[in-house]
C-alpha positions as CSV (number, residue, x, y, z in Angstrom):
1,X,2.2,35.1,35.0
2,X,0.5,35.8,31.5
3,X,-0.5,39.1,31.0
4,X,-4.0,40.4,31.5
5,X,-6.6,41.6,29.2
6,X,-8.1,45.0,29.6
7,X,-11.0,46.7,29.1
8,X,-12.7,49.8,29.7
9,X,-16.4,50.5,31.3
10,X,-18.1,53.2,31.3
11,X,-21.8,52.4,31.2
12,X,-22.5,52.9,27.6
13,X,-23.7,49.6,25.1
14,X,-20.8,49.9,23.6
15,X,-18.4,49.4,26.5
16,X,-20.4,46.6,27.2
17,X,-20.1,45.3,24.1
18,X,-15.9,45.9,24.4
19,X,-16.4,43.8,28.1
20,X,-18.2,40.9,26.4
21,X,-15.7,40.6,23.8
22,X,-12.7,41.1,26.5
23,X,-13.9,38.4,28.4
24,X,-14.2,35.8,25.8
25,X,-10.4,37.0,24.8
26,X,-8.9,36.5,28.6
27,X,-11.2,33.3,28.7
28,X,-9.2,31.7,25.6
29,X,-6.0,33.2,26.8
30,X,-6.4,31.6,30.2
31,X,-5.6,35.0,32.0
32,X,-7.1,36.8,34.1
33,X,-9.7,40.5,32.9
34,X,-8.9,43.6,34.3
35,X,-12.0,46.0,34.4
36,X,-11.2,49.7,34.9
37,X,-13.4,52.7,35.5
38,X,-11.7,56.1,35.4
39,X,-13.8,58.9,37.3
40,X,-11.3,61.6,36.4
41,X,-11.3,65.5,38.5
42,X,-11.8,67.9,36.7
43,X,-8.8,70.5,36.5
44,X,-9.3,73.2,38.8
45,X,-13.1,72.6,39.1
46,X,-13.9,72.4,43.2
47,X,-16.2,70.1,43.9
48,X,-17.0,68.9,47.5
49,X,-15.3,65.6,48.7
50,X,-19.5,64.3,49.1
51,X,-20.1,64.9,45.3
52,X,-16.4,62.7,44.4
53,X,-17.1,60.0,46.9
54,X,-20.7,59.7,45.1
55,X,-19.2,59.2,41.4
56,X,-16.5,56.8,43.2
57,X,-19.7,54.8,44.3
58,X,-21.4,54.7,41.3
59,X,-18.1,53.4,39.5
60,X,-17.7,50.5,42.2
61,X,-21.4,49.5,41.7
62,X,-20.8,49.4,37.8
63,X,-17.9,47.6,38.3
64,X,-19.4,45.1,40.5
65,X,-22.3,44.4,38.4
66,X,-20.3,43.3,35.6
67,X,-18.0,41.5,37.4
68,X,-20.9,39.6,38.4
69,X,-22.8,39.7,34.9
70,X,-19.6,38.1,33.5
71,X,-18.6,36.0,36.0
72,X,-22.2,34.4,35.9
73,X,-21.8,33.5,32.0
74,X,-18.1,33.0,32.4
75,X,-17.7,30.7,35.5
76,X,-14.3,30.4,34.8
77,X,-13.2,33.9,34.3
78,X,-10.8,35.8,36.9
79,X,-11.8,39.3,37.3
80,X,-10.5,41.8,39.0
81,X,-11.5,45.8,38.9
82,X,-9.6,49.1,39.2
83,X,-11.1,52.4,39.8
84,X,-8.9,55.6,39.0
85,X,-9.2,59.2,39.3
86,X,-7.2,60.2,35.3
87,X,-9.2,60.9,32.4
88,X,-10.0,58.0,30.8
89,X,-7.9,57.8,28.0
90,X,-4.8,58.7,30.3
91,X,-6.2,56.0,32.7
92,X,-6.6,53.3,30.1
93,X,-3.0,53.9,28.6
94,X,-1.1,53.9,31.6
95,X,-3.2,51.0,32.7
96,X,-2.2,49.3,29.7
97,X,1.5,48.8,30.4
98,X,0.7,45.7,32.6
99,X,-1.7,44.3,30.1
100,X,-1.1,41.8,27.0
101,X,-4.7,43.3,25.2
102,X,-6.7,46.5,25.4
103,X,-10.2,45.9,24.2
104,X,-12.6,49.4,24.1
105,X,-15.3,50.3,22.8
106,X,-15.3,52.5,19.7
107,X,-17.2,55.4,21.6
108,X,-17.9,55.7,25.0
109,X,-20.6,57.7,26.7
110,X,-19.6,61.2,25.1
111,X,-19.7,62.3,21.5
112,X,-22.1,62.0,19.7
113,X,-24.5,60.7,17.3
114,X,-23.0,59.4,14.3
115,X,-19.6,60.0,15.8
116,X,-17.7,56.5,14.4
117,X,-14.5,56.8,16.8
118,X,-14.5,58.6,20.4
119,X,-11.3,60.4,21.3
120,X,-10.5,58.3,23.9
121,X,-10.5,55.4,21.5
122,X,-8.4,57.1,19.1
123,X,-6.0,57.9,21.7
124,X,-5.7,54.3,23.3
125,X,-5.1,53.1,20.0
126,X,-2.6,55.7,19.3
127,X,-0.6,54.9,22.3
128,X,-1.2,52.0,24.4
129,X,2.0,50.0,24.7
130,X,0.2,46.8,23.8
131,X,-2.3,45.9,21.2
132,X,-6.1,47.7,21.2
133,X,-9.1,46.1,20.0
134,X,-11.8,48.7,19.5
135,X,-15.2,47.3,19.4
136,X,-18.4,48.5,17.5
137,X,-21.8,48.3,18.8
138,X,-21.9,45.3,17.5
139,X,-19.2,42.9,18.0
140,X,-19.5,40.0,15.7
141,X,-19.3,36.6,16.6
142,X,-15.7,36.5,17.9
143,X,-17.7,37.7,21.3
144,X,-20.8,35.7,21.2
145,X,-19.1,31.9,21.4
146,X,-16.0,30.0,21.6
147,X,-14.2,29.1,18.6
148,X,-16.2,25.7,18.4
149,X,-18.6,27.7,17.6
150,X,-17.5,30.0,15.2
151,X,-15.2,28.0,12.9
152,X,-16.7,29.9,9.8
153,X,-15.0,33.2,11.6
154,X,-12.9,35.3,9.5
155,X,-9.6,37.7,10.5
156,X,-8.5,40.1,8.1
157,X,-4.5,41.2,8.0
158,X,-3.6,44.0,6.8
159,X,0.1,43.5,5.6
160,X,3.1,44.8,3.1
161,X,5.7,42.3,2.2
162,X,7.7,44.7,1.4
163,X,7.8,46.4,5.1
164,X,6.6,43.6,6.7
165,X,5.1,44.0,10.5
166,X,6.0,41.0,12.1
167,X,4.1,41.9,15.6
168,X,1.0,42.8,13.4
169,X,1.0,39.3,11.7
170,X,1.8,37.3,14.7
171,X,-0.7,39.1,16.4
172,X,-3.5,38.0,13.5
173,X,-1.9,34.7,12.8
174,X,-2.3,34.2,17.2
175,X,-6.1,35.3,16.3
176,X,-7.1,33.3,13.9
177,X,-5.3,30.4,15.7
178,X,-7.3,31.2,19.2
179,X,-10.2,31.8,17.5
180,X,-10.1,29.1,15.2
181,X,-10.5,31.4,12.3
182,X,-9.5,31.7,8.6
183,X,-7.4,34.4,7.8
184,X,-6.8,36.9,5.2
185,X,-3.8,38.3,4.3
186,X,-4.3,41.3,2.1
187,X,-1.6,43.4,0.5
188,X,-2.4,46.9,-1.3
189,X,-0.4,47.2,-4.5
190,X,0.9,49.3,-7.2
191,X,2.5,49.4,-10.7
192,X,6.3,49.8,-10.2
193,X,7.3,53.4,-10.7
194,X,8.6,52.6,-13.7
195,X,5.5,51.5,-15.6
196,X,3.9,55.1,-15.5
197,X,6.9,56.9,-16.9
198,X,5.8,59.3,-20.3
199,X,7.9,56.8,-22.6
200,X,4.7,54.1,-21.2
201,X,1.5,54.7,-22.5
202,X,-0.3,51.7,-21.9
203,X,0.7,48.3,-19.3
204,X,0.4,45.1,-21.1
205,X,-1.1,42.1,-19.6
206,X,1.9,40.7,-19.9
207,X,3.8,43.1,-17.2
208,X,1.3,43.5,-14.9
209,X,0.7,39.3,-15.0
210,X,4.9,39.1,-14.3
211,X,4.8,42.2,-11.7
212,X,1.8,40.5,-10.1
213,X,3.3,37.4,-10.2
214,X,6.8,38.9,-8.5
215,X,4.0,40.4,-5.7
216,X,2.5,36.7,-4.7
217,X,5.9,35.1,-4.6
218,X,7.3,37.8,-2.4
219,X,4.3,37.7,0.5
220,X,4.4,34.1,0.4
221,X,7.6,34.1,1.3
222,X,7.6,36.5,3.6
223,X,4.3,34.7,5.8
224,X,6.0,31.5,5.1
225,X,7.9,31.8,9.3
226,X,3.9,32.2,10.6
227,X,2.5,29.8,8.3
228,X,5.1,27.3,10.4
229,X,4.6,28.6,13.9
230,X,0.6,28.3,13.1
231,X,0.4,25.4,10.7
232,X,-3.5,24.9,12.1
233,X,-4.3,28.8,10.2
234,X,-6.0,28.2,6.9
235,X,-4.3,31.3,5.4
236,X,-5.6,33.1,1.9
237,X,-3.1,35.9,0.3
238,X,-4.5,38.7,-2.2
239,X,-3.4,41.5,-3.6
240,X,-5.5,44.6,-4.4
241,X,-4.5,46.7,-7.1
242,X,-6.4,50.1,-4.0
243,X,-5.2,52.2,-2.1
244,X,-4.2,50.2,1.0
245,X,-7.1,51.9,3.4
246,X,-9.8,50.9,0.5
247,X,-8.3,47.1,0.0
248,X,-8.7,46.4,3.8
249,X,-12.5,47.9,3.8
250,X,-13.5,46.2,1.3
251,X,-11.8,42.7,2.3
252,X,-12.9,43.0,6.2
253,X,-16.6,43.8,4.9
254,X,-17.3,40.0,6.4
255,X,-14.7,40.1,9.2
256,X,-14.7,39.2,12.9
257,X,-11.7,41.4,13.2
258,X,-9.5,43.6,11.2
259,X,-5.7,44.3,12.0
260,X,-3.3,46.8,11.3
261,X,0.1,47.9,12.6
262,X,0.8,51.0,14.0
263,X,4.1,52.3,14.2
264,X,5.4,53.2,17.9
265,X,6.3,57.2,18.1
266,X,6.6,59.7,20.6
267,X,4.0,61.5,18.8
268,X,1.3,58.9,19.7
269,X,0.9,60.7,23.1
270,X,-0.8,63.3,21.2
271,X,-3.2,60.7,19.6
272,X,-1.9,60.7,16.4
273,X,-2.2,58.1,13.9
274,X,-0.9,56.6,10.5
275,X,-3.7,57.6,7.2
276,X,-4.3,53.8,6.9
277,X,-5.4,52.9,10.6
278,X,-7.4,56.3,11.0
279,X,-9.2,55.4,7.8
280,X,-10.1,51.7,9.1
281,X,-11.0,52.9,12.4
282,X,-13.7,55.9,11.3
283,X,-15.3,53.3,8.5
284,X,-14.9,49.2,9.2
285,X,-17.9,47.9,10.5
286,X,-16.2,44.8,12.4
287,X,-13.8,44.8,15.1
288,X,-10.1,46.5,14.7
289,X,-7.2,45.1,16.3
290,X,-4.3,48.5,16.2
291,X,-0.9,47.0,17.3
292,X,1.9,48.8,17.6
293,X,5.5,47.7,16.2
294,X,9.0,49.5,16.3
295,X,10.0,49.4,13.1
């Protein structure tokens, strides 16, 4: 059996706005959605076993109105629900082991306002075993229709063909596939070490044509394997002469979804994460897929 996709509720717009987009994600899939609400204890506090059984309720009845809220606009949609008594972040990670997609919403019912990125999000992203789509307040069209309906949809890669992130591109390229999107493949570069040496003053057109040139041959070659698996992808390279955070803001400013890889380390228990996906995550205005990759 496929693996499910899950997503977080908490009551908030924007976890609503993470459920909508989850659904229309396990509807293309053809798995099932896994809704979970975490009503965590707090440490040490007492509290009577009346006061816990009342927050348990109140999780079940928002769990059971969007299972119905869904179900009615997604007839075909399996749902299921899970109630849990961790933090949320904790809840959602562990959660997340027996899940092909997390989908969250960027902030949850805490923080506050103007807060881009809630720490639970940051921490799901950081270290959920399988990919995490955080989801603004507003969603984009990727949650709105099928891909029928969207065929104008745009996915944004964020790539480097010299360290190339195979799960992050097959995750993008499966995307814009599902999704019937274009996608674009963008690679942050720079002058080779060699051209900003004191016995260079000045970088002819000539050398930074032929370096350029070297840089579109190289991450063609290297998205030539996923160009085959997903010949339907309409596929766009560029190179930005940024800083890789900047190129992939700029480039996702008319996405459906940006993606990035994150590399998998111990450390990401502690909610850590690389310069370039904390950078996306606190300023891109459309959806961010975060998957994680071993190398």
């Amino acid at each position: 059996m496929r693996l499910p996709v899950l997503v977080g509720i908490d009551g908030s717009e924007r976890a609503a706005a993470a459920a909508d987009r989850a659904a229309w994600e396990a509807v293309l899939r053809g798995v099932p959605l896994r809704l979970l609400h975490a009503s965590p204890r707090l440490p040490g506090a007492v509290v009577p076993d009346s006061a816990l059984d009342r927050l348990r309720d109140i999780g079940a009845q928002l769990l059971q109105r969007t299972v119905a809220d869904l179900v009615g606009r997604h007839p075909d949609l399996r749902v299921e629900s899970v109630q849990a008594d961790d933090a949320p972040a904790v809840a959602l990670v562990a959660a997340a082991r027996d899940a092909g997609l997390l989908v969250a919403g960027m902030r949850g019912t805490g923080g506050f306002e103007g807060l881009a990125v809630g720490s639970v999000a940051l921490l799901a992203a950081a270290a959920a075993p399988c990919p995490v789509v955080l989801v603004p307040h507003r969603p984009g069209t990727f949650a709105e229709g099928g891909p029928a309906a969207h065929s104008g949809s745009l996915v944004v890669l964020g790539f480097d063909a010299h360290r190339p992130v195979g799960e992050a591109a097959d995750f993008a390229f499966s995307a814009a596939d599902t999704h019937a999107a274009r996608l674009h493949v963008v690679q942050a570069w720079a002058f080779p070490a060699e051209s900003v040496s004191s016995r260079i003053l000045v970088v002819t057109e000539e050398d930074r044509a032929s370096w350029e040139d070297q840089e579109v041959l190289r991450l063609s070659d290297v998205l030539r394997p996923w160009q085959e698996k997903y010949p339907g992808v309409t596929v766009a390279g560029d190179l930005m002469l940024l800083h890789p955070a900047e190129a992939l803001l700029n480039a996702s400013r008319s996405a459906d979804l940006l993606v990035v890889g994150r590399r998998a380390d111990p450390r990401a228990a502690e909610g850590r994460l690389g310069p370039v996906a904390h950078a996306v995550l606190h300023h891109a205005r459309c959806p961010v897929a975060v998957v994680p990759h071993g190398g």
